[in-house]
Every structure is written in C-alpha cells, then in structure tokens.
DRENDO-1510 file (C-alpha; in Angstrom, 1 decimal, always signed):
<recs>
REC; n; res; u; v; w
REC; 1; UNK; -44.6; +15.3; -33.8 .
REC; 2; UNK; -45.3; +13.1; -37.3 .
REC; 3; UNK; -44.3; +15.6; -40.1 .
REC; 4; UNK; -47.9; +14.7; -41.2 .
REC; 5; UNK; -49.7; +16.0; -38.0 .
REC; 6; UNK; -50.5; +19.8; -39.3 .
REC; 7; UNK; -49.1; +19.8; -43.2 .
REC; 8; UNK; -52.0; +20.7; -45.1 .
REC; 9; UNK; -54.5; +20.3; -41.7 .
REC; 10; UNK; -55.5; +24.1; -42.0 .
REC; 11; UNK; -55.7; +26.8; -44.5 .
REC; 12; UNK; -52.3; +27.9; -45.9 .
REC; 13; UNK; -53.2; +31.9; -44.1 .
REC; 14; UNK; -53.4; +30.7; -41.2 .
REC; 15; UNK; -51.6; +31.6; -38.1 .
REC; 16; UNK; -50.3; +28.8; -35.6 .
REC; 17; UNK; -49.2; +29.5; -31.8 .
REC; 18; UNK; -46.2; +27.4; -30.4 .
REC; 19; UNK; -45.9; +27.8; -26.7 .
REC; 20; UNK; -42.4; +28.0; -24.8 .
REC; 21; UNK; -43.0; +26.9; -21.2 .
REC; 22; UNK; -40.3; +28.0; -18.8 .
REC; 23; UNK; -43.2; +29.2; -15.8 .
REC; 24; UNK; -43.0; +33.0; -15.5 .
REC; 25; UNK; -40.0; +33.4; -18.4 .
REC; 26; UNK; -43.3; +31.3; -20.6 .
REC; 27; UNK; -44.0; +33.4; -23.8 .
REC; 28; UNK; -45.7; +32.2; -27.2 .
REC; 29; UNK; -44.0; +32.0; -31.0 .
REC; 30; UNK; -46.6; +33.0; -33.5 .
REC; 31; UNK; -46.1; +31.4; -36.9 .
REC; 32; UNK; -48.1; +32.7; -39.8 .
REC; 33; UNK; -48.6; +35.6; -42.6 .
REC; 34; UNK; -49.0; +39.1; -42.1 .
REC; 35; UNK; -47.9; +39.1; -38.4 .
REC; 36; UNK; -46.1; +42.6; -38.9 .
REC; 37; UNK; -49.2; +43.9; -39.5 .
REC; 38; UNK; -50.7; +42.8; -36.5 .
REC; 39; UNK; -47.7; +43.6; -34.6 .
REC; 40; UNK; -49.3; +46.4; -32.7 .
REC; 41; UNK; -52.1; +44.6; -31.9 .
REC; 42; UNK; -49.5; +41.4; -30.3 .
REC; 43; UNK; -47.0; +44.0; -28.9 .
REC; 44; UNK; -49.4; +46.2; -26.9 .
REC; 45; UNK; -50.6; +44.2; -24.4 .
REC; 46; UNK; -46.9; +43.5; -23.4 .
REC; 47; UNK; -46.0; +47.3; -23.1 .
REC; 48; UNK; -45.7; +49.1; -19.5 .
REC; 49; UNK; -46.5; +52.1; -21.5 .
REC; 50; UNK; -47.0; +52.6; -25.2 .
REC; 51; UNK; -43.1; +53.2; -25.7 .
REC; 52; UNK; -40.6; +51.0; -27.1 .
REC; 53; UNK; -37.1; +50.8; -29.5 .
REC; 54; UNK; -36.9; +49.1; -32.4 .
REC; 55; UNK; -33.4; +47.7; -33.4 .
REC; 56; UNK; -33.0; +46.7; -37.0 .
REC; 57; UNK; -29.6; +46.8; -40.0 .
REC; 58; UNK; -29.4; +48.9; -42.9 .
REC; 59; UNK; -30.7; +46.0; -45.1 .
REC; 60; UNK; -34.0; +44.8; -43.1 .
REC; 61; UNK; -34.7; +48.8; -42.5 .
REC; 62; UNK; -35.3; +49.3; -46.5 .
REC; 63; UNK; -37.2; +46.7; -46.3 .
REC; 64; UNK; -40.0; +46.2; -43.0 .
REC; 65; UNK; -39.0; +48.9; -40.9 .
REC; 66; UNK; -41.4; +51.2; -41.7 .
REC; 67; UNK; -44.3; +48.4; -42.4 .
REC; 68; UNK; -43.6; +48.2; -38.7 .
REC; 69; UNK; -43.2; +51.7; -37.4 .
REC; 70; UNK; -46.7; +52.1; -39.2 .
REC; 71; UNK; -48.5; +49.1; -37.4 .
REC; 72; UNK; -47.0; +50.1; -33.8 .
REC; 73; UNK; -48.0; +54.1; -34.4 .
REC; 74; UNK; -51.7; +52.3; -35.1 .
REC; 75; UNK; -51.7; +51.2; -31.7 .
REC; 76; UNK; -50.9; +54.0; -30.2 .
REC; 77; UNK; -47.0; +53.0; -29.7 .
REC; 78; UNK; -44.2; +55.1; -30.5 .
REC; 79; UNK; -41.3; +53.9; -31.5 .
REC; 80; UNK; -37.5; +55.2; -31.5 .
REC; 81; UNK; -35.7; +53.2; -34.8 .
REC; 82; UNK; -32.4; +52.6; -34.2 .
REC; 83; UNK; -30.4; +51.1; -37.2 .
REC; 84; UNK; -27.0; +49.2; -37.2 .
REC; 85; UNK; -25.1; +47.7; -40.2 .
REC; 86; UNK; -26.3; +44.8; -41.3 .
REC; 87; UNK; -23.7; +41.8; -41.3 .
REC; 88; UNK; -21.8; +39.8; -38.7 .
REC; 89; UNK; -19.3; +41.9; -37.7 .
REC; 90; UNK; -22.1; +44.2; -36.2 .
REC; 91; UNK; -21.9; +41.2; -33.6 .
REC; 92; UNK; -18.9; +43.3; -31.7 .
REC; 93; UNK; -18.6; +45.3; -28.3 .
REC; 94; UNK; -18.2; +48.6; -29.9 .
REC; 95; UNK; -21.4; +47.9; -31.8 .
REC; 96; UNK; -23.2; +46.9; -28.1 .
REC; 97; UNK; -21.7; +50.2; -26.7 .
REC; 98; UNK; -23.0; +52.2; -29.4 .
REC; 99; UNK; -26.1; +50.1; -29.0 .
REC; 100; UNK; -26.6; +50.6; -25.1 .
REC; 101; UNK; -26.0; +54.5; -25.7 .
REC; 102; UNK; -28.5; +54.9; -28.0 .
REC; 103; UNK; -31.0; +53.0; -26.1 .
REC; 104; UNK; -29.9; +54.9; -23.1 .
REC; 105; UNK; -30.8; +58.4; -25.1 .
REC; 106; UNK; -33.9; +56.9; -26.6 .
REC; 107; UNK; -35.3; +56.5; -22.8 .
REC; 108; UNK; -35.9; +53.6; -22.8 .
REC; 109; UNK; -36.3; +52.3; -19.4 .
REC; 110; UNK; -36.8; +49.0; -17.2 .
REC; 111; UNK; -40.0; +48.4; -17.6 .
REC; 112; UNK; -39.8; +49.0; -21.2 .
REC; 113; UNK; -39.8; +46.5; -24.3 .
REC; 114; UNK; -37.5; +46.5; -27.0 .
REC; 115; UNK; -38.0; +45.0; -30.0 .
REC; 116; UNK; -35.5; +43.2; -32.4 .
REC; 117; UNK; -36.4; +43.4; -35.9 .
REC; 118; UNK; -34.0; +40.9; -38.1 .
REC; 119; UNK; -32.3; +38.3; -38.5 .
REC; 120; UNK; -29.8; +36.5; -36.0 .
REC; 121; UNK; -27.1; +39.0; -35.9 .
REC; 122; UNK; -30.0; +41.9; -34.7 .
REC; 123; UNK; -31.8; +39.2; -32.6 .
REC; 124; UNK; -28.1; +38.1; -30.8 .
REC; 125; UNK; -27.3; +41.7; -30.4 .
REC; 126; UNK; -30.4; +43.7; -29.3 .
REC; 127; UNK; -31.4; +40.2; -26.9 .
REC; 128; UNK; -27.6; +40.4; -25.4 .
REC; 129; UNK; -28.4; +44.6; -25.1 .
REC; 130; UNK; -31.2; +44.0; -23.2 .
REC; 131; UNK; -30.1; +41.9; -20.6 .
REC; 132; UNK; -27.6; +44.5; -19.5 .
REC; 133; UNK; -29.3; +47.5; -20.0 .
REC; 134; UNK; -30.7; +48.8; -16.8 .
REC; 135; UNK; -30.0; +45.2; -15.5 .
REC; 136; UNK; -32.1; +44.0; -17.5 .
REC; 137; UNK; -35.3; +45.2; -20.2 .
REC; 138; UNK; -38.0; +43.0; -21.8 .
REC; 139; UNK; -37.5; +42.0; -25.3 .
REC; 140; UNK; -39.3; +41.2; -28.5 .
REC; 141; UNK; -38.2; +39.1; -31.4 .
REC; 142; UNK; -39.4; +39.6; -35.0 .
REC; 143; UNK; -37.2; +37.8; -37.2 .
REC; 144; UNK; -37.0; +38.1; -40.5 .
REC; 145; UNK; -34.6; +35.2; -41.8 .
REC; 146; UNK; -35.9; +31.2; -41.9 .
REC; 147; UNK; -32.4; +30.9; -39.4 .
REC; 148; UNK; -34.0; +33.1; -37.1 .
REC; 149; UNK; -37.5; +31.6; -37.0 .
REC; 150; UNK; -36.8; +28.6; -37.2 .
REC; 151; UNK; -33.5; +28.9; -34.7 .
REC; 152; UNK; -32.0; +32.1; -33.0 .
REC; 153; UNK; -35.1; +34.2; -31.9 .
REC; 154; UNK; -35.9; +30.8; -29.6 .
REC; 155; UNK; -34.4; +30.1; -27.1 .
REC; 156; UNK; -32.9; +33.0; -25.1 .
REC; 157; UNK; -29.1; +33.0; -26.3 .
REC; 158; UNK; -28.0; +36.3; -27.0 .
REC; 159; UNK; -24.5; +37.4; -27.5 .
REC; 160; UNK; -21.5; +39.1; -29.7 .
REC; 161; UNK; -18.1; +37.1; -31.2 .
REC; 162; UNK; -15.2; +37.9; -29.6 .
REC; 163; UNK; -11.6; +37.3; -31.5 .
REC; 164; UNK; -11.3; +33.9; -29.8 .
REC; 165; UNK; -14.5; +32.4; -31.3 .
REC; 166; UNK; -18.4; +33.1; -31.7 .
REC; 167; UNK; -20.8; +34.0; -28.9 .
REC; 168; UNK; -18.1; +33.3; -26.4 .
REC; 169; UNK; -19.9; +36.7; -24.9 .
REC; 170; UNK; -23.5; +36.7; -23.6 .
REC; 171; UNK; -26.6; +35.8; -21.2 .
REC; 172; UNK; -29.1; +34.4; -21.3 .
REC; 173; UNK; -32.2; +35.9; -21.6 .
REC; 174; UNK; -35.4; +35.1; -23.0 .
REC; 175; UNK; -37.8; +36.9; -25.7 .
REC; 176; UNK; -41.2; +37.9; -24.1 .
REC; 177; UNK; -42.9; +37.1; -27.4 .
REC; 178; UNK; -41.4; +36.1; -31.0 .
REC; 179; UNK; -43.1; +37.0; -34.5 .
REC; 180; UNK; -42.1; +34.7; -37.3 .
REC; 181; UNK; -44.1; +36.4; -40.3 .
REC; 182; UNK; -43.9; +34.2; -43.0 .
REC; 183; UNK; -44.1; +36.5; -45.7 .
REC; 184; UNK; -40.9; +38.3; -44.9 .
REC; 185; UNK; -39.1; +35.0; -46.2 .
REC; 186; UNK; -40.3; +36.2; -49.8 .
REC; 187; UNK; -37.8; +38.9; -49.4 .
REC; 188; UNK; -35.2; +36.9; -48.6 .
REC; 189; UNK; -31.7; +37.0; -50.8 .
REC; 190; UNK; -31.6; +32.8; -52.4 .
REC; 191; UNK; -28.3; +32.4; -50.4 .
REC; 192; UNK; -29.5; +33.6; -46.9 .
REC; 193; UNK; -32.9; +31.3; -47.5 .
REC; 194; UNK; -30.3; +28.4; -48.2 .
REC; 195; UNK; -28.4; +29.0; -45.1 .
REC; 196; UNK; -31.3; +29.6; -43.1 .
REC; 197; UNK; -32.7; +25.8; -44.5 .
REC; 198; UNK; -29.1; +24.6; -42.9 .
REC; 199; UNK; -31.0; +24.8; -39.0 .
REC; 200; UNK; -33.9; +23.0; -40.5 .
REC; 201; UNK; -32.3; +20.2; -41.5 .
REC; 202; UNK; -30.1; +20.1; -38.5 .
REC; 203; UNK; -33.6; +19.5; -36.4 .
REC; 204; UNK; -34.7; +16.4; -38.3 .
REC; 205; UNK; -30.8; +15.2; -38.4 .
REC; 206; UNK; -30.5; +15.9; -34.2 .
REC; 207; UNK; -33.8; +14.2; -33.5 .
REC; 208; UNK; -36.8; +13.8; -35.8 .
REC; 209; UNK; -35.7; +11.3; -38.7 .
REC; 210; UNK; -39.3; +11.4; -39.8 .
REC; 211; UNK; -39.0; +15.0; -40.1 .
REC; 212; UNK; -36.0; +14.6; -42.0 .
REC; 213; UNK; -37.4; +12.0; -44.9 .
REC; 214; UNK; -40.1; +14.6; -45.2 .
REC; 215; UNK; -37.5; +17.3; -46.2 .
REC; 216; UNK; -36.1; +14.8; -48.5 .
REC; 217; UNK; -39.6; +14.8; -50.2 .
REC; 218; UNK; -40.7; +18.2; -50.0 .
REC; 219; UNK; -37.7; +20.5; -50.1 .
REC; 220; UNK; -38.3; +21.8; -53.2 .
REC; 221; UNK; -41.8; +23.2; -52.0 .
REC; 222; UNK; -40.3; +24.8; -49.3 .
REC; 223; UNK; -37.7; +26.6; -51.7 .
REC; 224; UNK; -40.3; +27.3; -54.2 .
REC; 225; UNK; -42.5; +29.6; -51.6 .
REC; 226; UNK; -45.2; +27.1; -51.1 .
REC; 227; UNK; -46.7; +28.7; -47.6 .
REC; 228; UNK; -48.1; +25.4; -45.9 .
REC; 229; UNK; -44.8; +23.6; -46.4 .
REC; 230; UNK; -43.2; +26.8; -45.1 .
REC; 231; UNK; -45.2; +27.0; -42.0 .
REC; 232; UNK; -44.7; +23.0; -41.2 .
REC; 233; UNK; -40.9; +23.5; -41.4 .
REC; 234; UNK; -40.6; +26.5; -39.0 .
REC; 235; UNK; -43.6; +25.1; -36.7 .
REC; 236; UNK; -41.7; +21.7; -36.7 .
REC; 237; UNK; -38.5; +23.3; -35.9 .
REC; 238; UNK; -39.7; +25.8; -33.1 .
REC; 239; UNK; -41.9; +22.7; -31.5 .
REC; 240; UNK; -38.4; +20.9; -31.0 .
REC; 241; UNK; -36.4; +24.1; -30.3 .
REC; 242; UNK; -39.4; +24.7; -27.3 .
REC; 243; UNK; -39.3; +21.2; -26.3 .
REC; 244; UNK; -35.5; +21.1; -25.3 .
REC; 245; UNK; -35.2; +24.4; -24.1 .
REC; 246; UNK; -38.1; +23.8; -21.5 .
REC; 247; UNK; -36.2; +21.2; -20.6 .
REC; 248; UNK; -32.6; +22.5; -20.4 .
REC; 249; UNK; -33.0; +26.3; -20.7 .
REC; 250; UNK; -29.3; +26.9; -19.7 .
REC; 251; UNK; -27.5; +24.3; -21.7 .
REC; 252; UNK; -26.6; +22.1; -18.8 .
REC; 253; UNK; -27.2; +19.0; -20.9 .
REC; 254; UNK; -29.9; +18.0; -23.9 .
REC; 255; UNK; -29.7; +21.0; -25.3 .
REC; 256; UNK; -26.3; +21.0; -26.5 .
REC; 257; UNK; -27.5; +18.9; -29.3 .
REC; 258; UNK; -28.9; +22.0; -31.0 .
REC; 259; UNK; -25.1; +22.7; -31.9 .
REC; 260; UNK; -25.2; +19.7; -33.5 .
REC; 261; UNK; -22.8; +21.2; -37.0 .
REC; 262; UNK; -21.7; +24.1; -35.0 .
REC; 263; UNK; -18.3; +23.2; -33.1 .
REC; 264; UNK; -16.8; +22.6; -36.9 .
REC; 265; UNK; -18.9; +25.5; -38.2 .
REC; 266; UNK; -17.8; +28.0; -36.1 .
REC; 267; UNK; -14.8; +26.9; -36.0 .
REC; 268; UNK; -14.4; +27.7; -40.0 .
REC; 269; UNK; -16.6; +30.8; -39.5 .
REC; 270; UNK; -13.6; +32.4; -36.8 .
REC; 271; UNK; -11.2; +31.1; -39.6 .
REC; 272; UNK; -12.7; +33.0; -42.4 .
REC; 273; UNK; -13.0; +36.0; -40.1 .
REC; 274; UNK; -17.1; +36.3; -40.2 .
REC; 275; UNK; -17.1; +37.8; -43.4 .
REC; 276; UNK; -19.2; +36.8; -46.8 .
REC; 277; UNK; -16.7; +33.8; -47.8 .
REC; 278; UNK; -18.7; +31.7; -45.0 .
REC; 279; UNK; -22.0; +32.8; -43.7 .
REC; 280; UNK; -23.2; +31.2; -40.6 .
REC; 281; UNK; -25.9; +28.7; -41.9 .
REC; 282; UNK; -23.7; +27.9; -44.5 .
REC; 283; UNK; -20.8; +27.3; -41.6 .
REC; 284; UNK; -23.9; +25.0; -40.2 .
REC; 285; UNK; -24.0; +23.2; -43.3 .
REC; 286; UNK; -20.5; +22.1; -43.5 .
REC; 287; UNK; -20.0; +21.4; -40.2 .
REC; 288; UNK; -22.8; +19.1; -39.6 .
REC; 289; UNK; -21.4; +17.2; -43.0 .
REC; 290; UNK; -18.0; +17.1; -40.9 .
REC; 291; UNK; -19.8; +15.7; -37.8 .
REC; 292; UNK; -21.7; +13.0; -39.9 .
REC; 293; UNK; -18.6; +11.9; -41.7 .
REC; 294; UNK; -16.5; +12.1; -38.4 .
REC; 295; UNK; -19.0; +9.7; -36.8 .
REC; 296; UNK; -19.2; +7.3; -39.9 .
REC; 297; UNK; -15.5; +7.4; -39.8 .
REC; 298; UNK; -15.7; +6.7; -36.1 .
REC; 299; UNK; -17.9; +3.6; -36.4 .
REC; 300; UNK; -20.7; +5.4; -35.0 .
REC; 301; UNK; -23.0; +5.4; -37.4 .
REC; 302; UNK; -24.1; +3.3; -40.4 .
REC; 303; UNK; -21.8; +3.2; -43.9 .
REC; 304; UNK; -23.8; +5.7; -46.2 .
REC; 305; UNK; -25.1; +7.9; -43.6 .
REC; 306; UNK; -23.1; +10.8; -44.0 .
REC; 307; UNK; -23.0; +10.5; -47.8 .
REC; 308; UNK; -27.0; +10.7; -47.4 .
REC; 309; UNK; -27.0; +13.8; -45.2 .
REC; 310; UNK; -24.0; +15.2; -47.6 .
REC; 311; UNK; -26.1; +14.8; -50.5 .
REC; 312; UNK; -28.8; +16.3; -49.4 .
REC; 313; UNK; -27.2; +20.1; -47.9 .
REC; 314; UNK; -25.5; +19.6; -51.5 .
REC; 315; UNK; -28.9; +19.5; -53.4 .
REC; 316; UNK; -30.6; +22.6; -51.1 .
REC; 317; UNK; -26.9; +24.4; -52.6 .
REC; 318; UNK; -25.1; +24.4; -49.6 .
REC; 319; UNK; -21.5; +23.8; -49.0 .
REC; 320; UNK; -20.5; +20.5; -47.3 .
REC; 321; UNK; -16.8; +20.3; -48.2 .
REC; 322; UNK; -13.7; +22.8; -46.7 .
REC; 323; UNK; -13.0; +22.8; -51.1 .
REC; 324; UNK; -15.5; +24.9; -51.2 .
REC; 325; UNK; -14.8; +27.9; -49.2 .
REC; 326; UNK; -13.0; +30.5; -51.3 .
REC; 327; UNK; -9.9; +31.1; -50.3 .
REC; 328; UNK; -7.2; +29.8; -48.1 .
REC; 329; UNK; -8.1; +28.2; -44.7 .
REC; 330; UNK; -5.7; +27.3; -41.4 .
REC; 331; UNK; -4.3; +23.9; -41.0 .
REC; 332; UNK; -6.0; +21.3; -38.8 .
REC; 333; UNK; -3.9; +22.7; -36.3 .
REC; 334; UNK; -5.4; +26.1; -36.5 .
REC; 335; UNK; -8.7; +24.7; -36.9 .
REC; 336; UNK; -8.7; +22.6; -33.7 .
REC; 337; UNK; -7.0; +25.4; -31.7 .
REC; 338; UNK; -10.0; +27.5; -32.4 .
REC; 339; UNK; -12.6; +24.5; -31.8 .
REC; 340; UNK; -11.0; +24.4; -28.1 .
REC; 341; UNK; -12.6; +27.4; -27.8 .
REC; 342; UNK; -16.1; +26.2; -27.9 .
REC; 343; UNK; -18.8; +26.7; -25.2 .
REC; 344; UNK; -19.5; +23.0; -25.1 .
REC; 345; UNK; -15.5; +22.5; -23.4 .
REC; 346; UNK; -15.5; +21.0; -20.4 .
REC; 347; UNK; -12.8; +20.8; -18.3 .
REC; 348; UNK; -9.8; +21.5; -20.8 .
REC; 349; UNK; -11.9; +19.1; -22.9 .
REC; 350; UNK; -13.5; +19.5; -25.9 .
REC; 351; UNK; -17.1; +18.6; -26.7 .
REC; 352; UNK; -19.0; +17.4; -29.9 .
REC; 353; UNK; -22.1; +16.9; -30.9 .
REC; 354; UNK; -22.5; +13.2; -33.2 .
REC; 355; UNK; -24.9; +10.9; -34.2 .
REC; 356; UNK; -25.5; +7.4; -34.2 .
REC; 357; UNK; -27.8; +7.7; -37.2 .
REC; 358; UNK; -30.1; +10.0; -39.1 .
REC; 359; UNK; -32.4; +11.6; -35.4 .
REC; 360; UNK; -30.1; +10.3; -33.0 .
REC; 361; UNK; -27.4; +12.9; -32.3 .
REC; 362; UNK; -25.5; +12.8; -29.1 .
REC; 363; UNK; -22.8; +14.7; -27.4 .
REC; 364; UNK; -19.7; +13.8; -26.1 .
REC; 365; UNK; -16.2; +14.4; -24.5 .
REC; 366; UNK; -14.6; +11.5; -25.2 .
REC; 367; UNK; -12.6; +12.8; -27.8 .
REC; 368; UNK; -9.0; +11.6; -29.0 .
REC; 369; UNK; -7.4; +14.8; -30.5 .
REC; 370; UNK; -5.1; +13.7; -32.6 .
REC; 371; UNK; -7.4; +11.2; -34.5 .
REC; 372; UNK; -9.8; +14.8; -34.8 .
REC; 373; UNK; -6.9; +16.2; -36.5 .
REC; 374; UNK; -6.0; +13.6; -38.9 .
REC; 375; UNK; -10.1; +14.0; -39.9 .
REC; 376; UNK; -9.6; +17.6; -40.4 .
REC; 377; UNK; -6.0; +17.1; -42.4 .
REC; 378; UNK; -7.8; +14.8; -44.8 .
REC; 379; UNK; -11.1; +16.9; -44.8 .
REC; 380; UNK; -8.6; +19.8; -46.4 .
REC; 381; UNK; -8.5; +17.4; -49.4 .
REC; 382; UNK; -12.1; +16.9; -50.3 .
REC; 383; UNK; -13.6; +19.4; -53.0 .
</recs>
C-alpha cells in the first residue's frame, strides 16, 4: 500500500475496517473515533450470551473503564471489571493466577468472551488468560496505546516475562475482534505515545520504505493529534501486521521480521528489570538503532543508513544510544547471555533481524558472536 492510497481519501471521523484472514480464526480490526461507544453494538453479535469480563490496570480504569461498562450495559451485556496494576511487571505468573481465579469466580465460561481493555501488558496478559482458561475462551482486544493498535492486539501473541527474558511464556491465540478507538490516544502520557510511534516506524523500516519517507514528512502531524494522519499510521501498520500474519501466523518464517529492534530491545529491557528506566517501545527504539548500525557495520547496508534511521527515533524523542538509559547496565557479556535467550534461537543459535536498507529487513543465523560482542562493547560508549 502507497502511503498516499487512503491519507486524506475520506473524512477525518471516519471508521476503516482492516481484515485479518486466517479462515475460521479470520476477525476484523476497526480503526476509527468513538469505537468505545459503539462497543456494545461491535461486541454483541460475538457474545454466546450477553456476559462477558473486562480486564483492564489501575491507570486505563480511571480513564475508559466505565465509558465502556456504560456502552456494554446499553446492549444489554453485563460485565464483571476486573482491574490489575498497570505496568510491566503485572506481565508475571502470580498476576495470571490471580487473573484465571478471578475469571474463574466471575463465571465466565467457554463459550464466553473476554475482553482486554489496554495497552500491551493487558492485551499479553488477558490474550495468554484466555487461552488457558477452560482450555481455551474467546477474546476481545480494545487497546488503548498507539503500540497496541498499531502492534500487540494483532496478531495473536499473548504471554508473561519470565526471569530469563520477555514472553518466553505464552500461546498463541488470536483476538475475535480488535477496537483501535483513536480518540483514546488523546489520553495518552507524551512518553507512552513516543514509544508507541517506535512500532510505527519499525513497519516502514522492515518493509515499506515509502511508508517510511512519509513518516519523515508527516511525523509531526501524527504527534500533534492530527486524526487523518493518525488513522493512516495505524491502518498502514495493521495492513502489514495482517498481511504477514496471514502468511506466517505461528512465526515459522516472515514474520520474525516484526522483531525487527526487539532481540537488542529486550535484551536491555530484561537488563533494566522491566521497570520505568526502559519502557518497551523505547527498548524498540534502541534496539532497532543497534540493528541498523550492526548491519551498516556489517557491510549490509549503505554508509548513512543507520545515522538516517538514528536521527529520526532521536527527533520523535526516543532513545537510540545504551548512554541514554539511566543507570548502570551489564557488560556485552551479560547483554548477549540474555539475547541467547530469544525466541528467534535456533538450534543453540541465535537469530537477528537486519536490513539491507531502509524496507528491506531480513533475518538471520549466521551470526559470529564474538564480533556481536565487540558491537555491544563499543555501543557501551556512545551517548
């Protein structure tokens, strides 16, 4: 898709449907303003019976929870709320226990939907929840981050961290229907809009380089509210997202480049414990600097490249240098012992995601570990 194709093509209101094609696991992403207040109206038709649990943290329930519980009771649903802190570390097995239990005491039963209202923490959590509860329950994305429309609700990965790295704990299992209301980005803090903008421009740097140059353009519009440019991003992102999970919904192959950023991001976000020094689009944004300037260093890629893509996290505000993280950080030792951990090893091997230019990542094993380590001893350098 041209950047150009539906920018400005229909009224700024508007609501757009992206389609996720994976035959009877299919459901539709709808993209527009407003959608909590239609949620009853979207969510009904998907209910067994009028019954369902809403998940949500003690930040996004001030917020939309009861804008929500008041457009469900409309329809005629009721609705258990069930609130969790907000934050990472809620990404745990004693949060899922206390999770399931609840869920268990709310009723809620096989044939049931529940519906995840947040960001990607609460979308991870409640998606990983259902997939084990009863064997398996229905569930319904409503996030309310640009990292979770744009990345996490799509897709079907749900999980917790364990001490030995992020998501190393999950399933797969898809959304029945996602709700990206574009007015719940107003509420967003600056910082968590920033990070969120992180998996935006990791989809034009992956695989759309016309995508990309737009972003260079129009950026600012995106970070000043301006609703059409809002919509374009997060339609163009979920379009690609769909795209390459229709055609590799397990992660067999293509879409590993989605990590593109994330084997050096989470690497740094397991080193800085998951806690406010690093927050995981921010992680995204520094890691995908790394992999840029590890390919340029590599030959891979042209001279300038990564200075371009550097330059450009830099001017949305987010970090691309290990400098600045606050405090201390492991040596590259440290570093690389954690990155073993990633999902994308392969036999003992590790895995990363490069590129070849701007839009042309690719993955591979063939991977000399010392030289990796030299890269991260001089990274440790750069401010």
């Amino acid at each position: 898709m041209s950047p150009t194709d539906t920018i400005g093509a229909r009224p700024a209101d508007s609501a757009i449907t992206v389609p996720v094609a994976l035959g009877a696991r299919a459901y539709d992403i709808h993209i527009g303003p407003a959608l909590l207040e239609r949620a009853g109206t979207l969510v009904a038709p998907l209910l067994d019976r009028p019954v369902t649990a809403i998940v949500t943290d003690e930040t996004v329930a001030d917020l939309h929870l009861a804008r929500l519980e008041r457009a469900l009771d409309e329809a005629g649903i009721a609705t258990t709320a069930i609130v969790v802190p907000a934050g990472e570390a809620s990404k745990s097995f004693a949060t899922l226990e206390t999770l399931c239990d609840r869920l268990l005491d709310a009723g809620i039963e096989r044939r049931d939907r529940i519906v995840a209202l947040g960001g990607g923490v609460i979308g991870d959590l409640t998606g990983f929840a259902a997939a084990i509860l009863r064997r398996g329950v229905d569930f319904i994305q409503i996030p309310t981050t640009l990292l979770a429309q744009v990345d996490s609700s799509v897709g079907g990965k749900t999980g917790i961290n364990s001490s030995r790295g992020k998501n190393l704990i999950g399933a797969f299992h898809q959304p029945v229907l996602v709700l990206a209301d574009l007015d719940l980005l107003d509420t967003l803090p600056a910082r968590e809009f920033r990070a969120g903008y992180a998996e935006v421009a990791k989809y034009g740097l992956l695989g759309d380089r016309a995508f990309f140059e737009w972003l260079e353009t129009d950026r600012a519009a995106l970070f000043a509210g301006d609703k059409a440019a809002r919509r374009h991003a997060v339609e163009v992102s979920c379009r690609m997202k769909a795209e390459i999970v229709e055609e590799d919904e397990r992660e067999a192959g293509r879409r590993a480049l989605l990590n593109l950023g994330h084997t050096f991001g989470h690497a740094l976000e397991a080193a800085t414990g998951y806690g406010n020094r690093l927050i995981h689009g921010e992680a995204v944004a520094l890691g995908t600097a790394q992999a840029f300037r590890y390919s340029q260093r590599l030959g891979l890629c042209p001279p300038g490249t990564a200075e371009r893509v550097r330059d450009h996290l830099a001017a949305a505000g987010l970090p691309t240098t290990l400098g600045e993280v606050p405090g201390e950080l492991p040596d590259a030792a440290a570093l690389l012992e954690i990155m073993r951990q990633d999902k994308k090893a392969s036999r003992g091997r590790l895995t990363l995601v490069l590129a070849r230019d701007i839009g042309e990542a690719f993955t591979t094993a063939d991977v000399d570990e010392q030289d990796l380590a030299t890269f991260l001893d001089e990274e440790a350098t750069l401010s």
